[in-house]
C-alpha positions as CSV (number, residue, x, y, z in Angstrom):
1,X,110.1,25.7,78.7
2,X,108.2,27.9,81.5
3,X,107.1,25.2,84.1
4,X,105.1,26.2,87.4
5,X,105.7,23.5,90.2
6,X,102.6,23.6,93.0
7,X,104.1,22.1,96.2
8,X,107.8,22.8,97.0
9,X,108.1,19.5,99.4
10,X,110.2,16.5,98.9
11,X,108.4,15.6,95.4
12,X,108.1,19.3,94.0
13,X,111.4,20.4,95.2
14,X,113.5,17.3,93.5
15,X,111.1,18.1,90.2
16,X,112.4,21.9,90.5
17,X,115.9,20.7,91.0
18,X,115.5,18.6,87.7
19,X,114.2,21.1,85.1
20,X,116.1,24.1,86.6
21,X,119.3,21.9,86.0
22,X,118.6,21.7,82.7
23,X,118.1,25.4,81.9
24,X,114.2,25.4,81.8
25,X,112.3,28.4,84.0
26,X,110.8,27.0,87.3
27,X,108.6,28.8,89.6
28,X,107.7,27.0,92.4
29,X,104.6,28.0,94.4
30,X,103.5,26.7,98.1
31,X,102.1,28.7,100.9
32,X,104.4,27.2,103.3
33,X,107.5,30.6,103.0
34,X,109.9,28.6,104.5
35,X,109.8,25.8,101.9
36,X,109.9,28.8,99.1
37,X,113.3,29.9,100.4
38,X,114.6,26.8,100.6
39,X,113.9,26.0,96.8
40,X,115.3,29.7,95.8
41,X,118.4,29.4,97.7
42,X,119.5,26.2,96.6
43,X,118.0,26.3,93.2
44,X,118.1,28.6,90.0
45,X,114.4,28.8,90.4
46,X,111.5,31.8,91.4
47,X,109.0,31.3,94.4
48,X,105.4,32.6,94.9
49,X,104.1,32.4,98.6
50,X,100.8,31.8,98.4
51,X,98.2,28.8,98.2
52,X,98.2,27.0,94.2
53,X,94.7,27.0,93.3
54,X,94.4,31.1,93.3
55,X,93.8,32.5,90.6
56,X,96.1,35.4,91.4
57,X,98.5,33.9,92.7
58,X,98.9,31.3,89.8
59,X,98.8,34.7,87.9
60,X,102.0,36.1,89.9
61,X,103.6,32.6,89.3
62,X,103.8,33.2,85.4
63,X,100.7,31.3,84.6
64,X,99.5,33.4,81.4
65,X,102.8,32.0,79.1
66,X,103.7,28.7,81.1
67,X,103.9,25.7,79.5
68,X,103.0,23.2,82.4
69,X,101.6,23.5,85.7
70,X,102.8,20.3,88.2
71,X,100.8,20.1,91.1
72,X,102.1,18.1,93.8
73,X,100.9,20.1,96.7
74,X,99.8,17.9,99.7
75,X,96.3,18.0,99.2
76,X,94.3,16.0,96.0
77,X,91.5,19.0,95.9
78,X,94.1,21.6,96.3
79,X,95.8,19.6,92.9
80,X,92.7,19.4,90.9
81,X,91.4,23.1,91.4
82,X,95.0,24.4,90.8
83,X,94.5,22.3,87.1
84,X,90.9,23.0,86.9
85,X,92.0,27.2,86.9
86,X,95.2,26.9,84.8
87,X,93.3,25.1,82.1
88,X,90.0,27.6,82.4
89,X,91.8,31.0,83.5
90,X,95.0,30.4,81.7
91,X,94.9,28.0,79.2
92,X,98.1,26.3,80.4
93,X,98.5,23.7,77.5
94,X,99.4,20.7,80.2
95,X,98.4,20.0,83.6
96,X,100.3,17.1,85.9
97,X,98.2,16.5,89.2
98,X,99.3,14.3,92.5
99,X,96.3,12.3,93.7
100,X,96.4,10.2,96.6
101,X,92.6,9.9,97.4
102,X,91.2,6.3,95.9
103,X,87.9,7.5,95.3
104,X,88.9,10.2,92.9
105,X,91.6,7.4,91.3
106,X,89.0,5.1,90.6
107,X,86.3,7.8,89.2
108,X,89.3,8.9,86.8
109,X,90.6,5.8,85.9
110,X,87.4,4.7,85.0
111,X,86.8,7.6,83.1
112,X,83.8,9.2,84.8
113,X,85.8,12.2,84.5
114,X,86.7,14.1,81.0
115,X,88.7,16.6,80.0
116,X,86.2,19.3,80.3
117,X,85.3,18.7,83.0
118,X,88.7,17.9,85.1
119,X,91.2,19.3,83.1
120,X,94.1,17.2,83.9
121,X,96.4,15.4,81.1
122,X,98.5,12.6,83.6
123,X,97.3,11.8,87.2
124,X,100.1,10.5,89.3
125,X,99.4,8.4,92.4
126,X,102.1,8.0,94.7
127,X,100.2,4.8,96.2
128,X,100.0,2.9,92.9
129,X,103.6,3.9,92.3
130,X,105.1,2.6,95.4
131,X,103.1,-0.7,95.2
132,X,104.3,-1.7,91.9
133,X,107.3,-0.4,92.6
134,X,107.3,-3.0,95.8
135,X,105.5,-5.7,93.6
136,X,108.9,-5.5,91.6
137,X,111.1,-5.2,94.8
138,X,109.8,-8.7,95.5
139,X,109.9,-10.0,91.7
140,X,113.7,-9.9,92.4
141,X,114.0,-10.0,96.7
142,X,117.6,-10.1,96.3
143,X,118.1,-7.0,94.6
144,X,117.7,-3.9,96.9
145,X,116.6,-1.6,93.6
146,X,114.8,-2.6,90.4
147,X,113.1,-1.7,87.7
148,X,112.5,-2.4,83.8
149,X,113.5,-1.1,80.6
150,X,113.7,-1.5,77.0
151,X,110.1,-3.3,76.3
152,X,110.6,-5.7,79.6
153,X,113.6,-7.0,78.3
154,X,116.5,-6.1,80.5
155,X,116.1,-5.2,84.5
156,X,118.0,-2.7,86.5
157,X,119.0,-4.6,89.6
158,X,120.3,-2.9,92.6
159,X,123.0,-5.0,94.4
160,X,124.3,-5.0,97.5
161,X,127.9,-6.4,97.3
162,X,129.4,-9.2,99.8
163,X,132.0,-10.4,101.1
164,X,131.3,-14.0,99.8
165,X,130.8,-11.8,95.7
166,X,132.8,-14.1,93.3
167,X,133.4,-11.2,91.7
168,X,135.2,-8.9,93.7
169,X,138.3,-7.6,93.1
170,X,137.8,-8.2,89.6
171,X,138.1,-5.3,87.1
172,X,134.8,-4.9,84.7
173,X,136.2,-5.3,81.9
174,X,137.0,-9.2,82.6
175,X,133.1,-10.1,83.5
176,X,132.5,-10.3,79.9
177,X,135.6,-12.7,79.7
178,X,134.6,-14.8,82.5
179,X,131.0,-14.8,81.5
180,X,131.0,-13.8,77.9
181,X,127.1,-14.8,76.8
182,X,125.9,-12.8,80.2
183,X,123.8,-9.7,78.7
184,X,125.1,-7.2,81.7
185,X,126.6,-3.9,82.5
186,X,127.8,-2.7,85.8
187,X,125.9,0.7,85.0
188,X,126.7,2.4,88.4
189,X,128.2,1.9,92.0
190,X,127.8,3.5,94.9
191,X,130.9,3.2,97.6
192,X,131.1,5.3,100.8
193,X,128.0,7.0,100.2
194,X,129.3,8.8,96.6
195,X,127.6,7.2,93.2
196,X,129.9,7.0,90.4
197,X,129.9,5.8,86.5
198,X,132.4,3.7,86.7
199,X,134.9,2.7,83.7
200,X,136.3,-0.6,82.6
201,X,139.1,-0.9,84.9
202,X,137.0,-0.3,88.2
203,X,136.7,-3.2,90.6
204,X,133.8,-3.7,92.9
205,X,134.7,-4.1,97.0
206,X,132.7,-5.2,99.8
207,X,130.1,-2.9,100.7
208,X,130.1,-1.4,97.3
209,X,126.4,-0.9,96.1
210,X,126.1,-1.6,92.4
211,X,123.4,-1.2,89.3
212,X,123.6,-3.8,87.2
213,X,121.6,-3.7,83.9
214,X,120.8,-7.2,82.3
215,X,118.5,-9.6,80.4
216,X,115.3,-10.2,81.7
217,X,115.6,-13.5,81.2
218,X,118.9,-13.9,83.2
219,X,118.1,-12.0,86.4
220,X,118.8,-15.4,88.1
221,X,122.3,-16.0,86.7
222,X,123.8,-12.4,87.2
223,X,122.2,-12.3,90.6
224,X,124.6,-15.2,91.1
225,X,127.4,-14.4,89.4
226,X,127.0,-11.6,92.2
227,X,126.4,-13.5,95.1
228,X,123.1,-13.4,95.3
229,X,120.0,-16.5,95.6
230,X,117.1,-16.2,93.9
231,X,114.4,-18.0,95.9
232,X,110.8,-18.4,94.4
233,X,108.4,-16.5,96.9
234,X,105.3,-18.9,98.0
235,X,104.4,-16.7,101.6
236,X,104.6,-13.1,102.0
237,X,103.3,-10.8,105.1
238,X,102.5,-7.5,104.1
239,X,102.6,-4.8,107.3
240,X,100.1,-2.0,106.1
241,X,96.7,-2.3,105.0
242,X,96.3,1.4,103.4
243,X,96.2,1.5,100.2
244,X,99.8,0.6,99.3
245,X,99.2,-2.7,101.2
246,X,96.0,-3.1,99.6
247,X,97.2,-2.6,95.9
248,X,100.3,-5.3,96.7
249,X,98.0,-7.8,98.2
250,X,95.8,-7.9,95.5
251,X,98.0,-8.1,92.6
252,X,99.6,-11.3,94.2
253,X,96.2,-12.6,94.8
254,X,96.1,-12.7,91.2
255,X,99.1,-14.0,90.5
256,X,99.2,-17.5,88.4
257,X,101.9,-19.1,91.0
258,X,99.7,-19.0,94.0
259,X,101.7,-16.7,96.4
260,X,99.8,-16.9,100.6
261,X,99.5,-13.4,101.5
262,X,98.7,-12.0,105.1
263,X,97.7,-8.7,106.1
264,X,98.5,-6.6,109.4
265,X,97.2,-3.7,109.7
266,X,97.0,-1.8,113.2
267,X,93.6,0.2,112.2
268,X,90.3,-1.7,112.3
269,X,88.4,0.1,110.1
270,X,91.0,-0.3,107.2
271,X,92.0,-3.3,108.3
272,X,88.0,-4.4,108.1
273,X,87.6,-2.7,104.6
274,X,90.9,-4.5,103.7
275,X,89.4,-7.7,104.8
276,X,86.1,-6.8,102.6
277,X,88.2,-6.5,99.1
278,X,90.6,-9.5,99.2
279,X,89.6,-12.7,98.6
280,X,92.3,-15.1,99.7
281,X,94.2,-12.8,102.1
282,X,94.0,-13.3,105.8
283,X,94.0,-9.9,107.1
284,X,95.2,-9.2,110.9
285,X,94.1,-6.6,113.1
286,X,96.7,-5.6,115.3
287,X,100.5,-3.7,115.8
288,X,102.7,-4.5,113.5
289,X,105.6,-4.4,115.8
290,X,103.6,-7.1,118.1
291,X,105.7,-10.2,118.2
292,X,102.8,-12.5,119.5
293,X,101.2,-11.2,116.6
294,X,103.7,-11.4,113.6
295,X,104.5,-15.1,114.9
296,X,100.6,-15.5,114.3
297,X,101.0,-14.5,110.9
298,X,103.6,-17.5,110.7
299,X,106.4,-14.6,110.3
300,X,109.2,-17.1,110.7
301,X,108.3,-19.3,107.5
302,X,107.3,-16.5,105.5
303,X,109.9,-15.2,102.2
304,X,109.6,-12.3,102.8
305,X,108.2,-9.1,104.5
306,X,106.8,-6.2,103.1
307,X,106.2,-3.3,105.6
308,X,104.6,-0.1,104.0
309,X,103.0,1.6,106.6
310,X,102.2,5.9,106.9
311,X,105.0,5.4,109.3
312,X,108.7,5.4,108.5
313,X,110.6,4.6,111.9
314,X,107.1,1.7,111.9
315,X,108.5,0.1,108.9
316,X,112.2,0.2,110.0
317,X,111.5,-1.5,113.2
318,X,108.6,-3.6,112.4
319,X,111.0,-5.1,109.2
320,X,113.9,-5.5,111.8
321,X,111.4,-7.4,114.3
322,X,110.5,-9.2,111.3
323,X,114.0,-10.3,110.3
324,X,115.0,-11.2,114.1
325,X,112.0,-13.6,114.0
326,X,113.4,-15.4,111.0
327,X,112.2,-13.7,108.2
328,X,114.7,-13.9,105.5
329,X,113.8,-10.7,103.2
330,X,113.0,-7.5,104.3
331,X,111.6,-4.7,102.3
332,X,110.6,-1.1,103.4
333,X,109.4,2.0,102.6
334,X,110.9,4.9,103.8
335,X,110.2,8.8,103.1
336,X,113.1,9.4,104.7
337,X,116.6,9.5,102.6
338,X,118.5,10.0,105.7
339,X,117.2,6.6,106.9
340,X,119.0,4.6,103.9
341,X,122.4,4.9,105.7
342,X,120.7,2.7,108.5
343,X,119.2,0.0,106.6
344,X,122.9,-1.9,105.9
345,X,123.9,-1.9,109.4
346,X,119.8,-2.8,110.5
347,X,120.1,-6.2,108.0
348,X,117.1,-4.4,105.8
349,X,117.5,-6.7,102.3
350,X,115.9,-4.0,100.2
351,X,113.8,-0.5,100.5
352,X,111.3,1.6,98.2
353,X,111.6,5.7,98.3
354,X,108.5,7.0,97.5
355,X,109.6,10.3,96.6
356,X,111.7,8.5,94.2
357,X,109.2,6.4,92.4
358,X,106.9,9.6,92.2
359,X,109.6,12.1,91.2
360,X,110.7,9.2,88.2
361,X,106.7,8.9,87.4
362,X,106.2,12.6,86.7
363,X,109.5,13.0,84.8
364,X,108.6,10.1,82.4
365,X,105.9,12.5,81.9
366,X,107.4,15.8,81.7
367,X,109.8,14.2,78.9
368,X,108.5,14.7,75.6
369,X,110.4,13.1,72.1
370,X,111.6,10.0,72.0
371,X,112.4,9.3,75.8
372,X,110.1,6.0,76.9
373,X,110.7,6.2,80.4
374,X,113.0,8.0,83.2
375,X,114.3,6.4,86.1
376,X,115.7,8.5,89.0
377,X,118.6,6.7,91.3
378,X,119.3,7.0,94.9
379,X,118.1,10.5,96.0
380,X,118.3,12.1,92.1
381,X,121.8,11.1,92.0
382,X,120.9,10.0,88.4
383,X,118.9,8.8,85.7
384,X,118.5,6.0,83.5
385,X,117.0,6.7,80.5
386,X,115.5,5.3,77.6
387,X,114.5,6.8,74.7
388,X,114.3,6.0,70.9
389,X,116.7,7.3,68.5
390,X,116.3,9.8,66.2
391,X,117.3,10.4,62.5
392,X,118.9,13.5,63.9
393,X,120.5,12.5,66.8
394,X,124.3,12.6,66.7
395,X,124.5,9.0,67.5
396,X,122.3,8.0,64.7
397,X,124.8,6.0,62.1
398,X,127.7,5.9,64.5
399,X,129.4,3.2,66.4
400,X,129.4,3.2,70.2
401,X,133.1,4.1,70.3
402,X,132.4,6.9,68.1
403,X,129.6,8.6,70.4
404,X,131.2,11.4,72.5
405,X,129.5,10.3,75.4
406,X,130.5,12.8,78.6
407,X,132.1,11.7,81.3
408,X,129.4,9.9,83.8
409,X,127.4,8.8,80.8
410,X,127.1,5.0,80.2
411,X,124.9,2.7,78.2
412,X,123.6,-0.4,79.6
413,X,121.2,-1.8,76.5
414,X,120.2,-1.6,73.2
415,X,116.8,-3.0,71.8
416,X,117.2,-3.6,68.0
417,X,114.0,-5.0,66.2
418,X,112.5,-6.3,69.5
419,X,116.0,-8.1,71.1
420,X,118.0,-6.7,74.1
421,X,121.6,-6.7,73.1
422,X,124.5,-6.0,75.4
423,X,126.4,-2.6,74.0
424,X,130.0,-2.8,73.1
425,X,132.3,-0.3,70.9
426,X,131.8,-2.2,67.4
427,X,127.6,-1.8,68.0
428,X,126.6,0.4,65.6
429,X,123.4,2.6,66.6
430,X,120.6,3.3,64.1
431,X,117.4,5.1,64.0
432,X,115.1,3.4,65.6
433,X,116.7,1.8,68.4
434,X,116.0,2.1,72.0
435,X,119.1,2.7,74.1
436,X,119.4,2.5,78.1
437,X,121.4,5.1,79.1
438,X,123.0,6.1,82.8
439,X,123.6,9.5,83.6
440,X,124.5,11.4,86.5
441,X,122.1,14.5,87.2
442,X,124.7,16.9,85.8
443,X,125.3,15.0,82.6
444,X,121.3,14.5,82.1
445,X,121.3,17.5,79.8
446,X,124.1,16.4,77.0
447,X,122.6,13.2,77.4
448,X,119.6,14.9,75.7
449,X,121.3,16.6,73.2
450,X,122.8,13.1,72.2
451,X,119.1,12.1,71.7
452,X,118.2,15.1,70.0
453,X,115.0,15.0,72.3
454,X,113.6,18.5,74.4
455,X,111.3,19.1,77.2
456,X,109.0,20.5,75.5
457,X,105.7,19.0,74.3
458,X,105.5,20.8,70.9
């Protein structure tokens, strides 16, 4: 598939890195030169200086026989025109666009916009993203990563691994002795920095990060057969009014188990405008890294705080503040990736990557077949995937054991007729299931061929 990629920053460059990885032609376009070099150096891609939205520069990018134009160029009109001319000049058959500006979200959400008239097939916001990606960061506050799969019936949890872990220094394959109606895999772990599939004879060690796939229903339970408590949340302080904030602060307003949220944003004007669209939300005008000020916000009896604002090295401190006041649960975002090293040794429960969220959000996307949904780990490490099977896929018919799965590959669940069910070797996988599978980036292409799915959309 020819793809064109409109932005080579942190978002467009991982994209790049994806489909070039997986033999597909990538051009990547951005009028920043130095940001082109990068992505042809370290990638199997082509680069076009220039700025997206030119007709003739869209034209030197391969426009006229590409299959899909991603814009994810800093600016939302920048995105729109750079659709607007590949669909009218070019007749590029799909068009992905990176919006950040609310006004334009809610005129296209609400569908004052058509097709005709704004040419663009999936909007992605970043904002909306990263808020339900924190919404489920605090569904599960112990977990430092989640996210859910196979129809909301199991959860990827991210766990960070104790001293005080039951569990450690016991190999895999005698969790499902010890705890044989528990629906979970250890799908991943991360130790000294390097991710790894990990195989039934692995132990997990203090300070090992590991991804757990489970039941839905037993999120409680293998959070602590892990070590972990699961405490209900009742008051939560949310540092950031933008529109991240915004979006989280609403959607536990509406909540059925009433959850007290309060608002500090450093900004008057947002934090007024805040103020104007929440109903039971005290919002606070002020820093965020103001002690006086977080104490006023009752920081020290709150579960947990959230801090997401424009500012990484802000929501660093202002969640370590938070936590020396007597916060118990920390979450952060972070653009950063070489900020995660810091947030063990800072006492930071649990962080969202934008980039991440976004990159996993336009790859769901890209995917065409059978694939439901793509999640991307850690900084593109890997993927879990889940996809449908196929009457021609080679695992179609065969038992687990049978699959020749490559090395890195793991499945974590399998939906038959509506009902998680924890894999094992006698499983055997027919069409129509959904399976949950773990790959590392290298392995992401076999896994498709397993599938018998393309990235393609015809």
């Amino acid at each position: 598939m020819k793809v064109i990629i409109c932005g080579a920053g942190q978002v467009g460059w991982q994209i790049a890195r994806h489909l070039a990885s997986e033999r597909n032609d990538v051009t990547v376009v951005d009028k920043n030169p130095e940001l082109v070099r990068r992505a042809t150096d370290t990638l199997d891609v082509q680069g076009v200086v220039g700025f997206a939205s030119y007709p003739d520069i869209l034209e030197r990018a391969g426009a006229a026989d590409a299959d899909m134009v991603i814009a994810a160029t800093h600016s939302d009109e920048v995105n729109m025109v750079t659709c607007q001319v590949a669909h009218s000049v070019f007749s590029v058959q799909r068009k992905i666009a990176r919006l950040r500006g609310q006004s334009y979200l809610n005129a296209i959400y609400s569908d004052l916009y058509r097709r005709d008239h704004l040419p663009i097939d999936v909007v992605i916001s970043p904002e909306m993203e990263v808020a339900e990606a924190a919404l489920q960061r605090l569904a599960a506050p112990a977990a430092f990563d989640t996210e859910s799969f196979l129809e909301g019936s199991a959860q990827l949890l991210g766990i960070q691994i104790d001293e005080d872990c039951p569990v450690i220094n016991t190999p895999l394959r005698q969790l499902s002795d010890l705890f044989s109606t528990l629906k979970a895999v250890v799908m991943g772990i991360r130790r000294k920095g390097v991710l790894f599939a990990p195989n039934a004879g692995d132990q997990l060690f203090p300070g090992d990060e590991c991804y757990v796939m489970t039941e839905s229903v037993d999120v409680t339970r293998t959070l602590e057969i892990f070590g972990k408590t699961q405490g209900k949340l009742g008051r939560v302080v949310v540092i950031g009014g933008g529109n991240v904030g915004l979006a989280v602060a609403r959607a536990l307003e509406t909540r059925t188990e009433r959850v007290r949220v309060r608002v500090i944003e450093r900004n008057r004007e947002i934090a007024e405008a805040a103020a104007d669209q929440l109903e039971r939300t005290i919002v606070l005008n002020g820093d965020g890294l103001d002690a006086s000020l977080l104490e006023e916000a009752n920081i020290s009896n709150a579960d947990a705080v959230l801090a997401v604002t424009d500012d990484d090295k802000t929501n660093l401190l202002a969640a370590v503040r938070a936590k020396g006041l007597g916060c118990p649960m920390t979450i952060c975002l972070t653009n950063d990736p070489t900020l995660v090293p810091l947030m063990g040794p800072l006492e930071i429960d649990a962080y969202i990557n934008p980039r991440s969220t976004t990159v996993s959000s336009i790859l769901r996307h890209i995917r065409h077949g059978r694939v439901r949904s793509v999640y991307s780990i850690g900084d593109a490490e890997a993927e879990v995937i889940e996809a449908q099977v196929l009457t021609t896929s080679p695992m179609a018919g065969k038992m687990l054991r049978d699959v020749d799965f490559p090395e890195g590959v793991l499945v974590g669940g399998v939906l038959k007729a509506g009902k998680m069910h924890k894999p094992h070797g006698n499983m055997r996988i027919e069409e129509g299931d959904v399976v949950a599978i773990f790959a590392m980036t290298s392995q992401v292409a076999e896994v498709e061929a397993l599938l018998q799915v393309s990235i393609d959309f015809f």
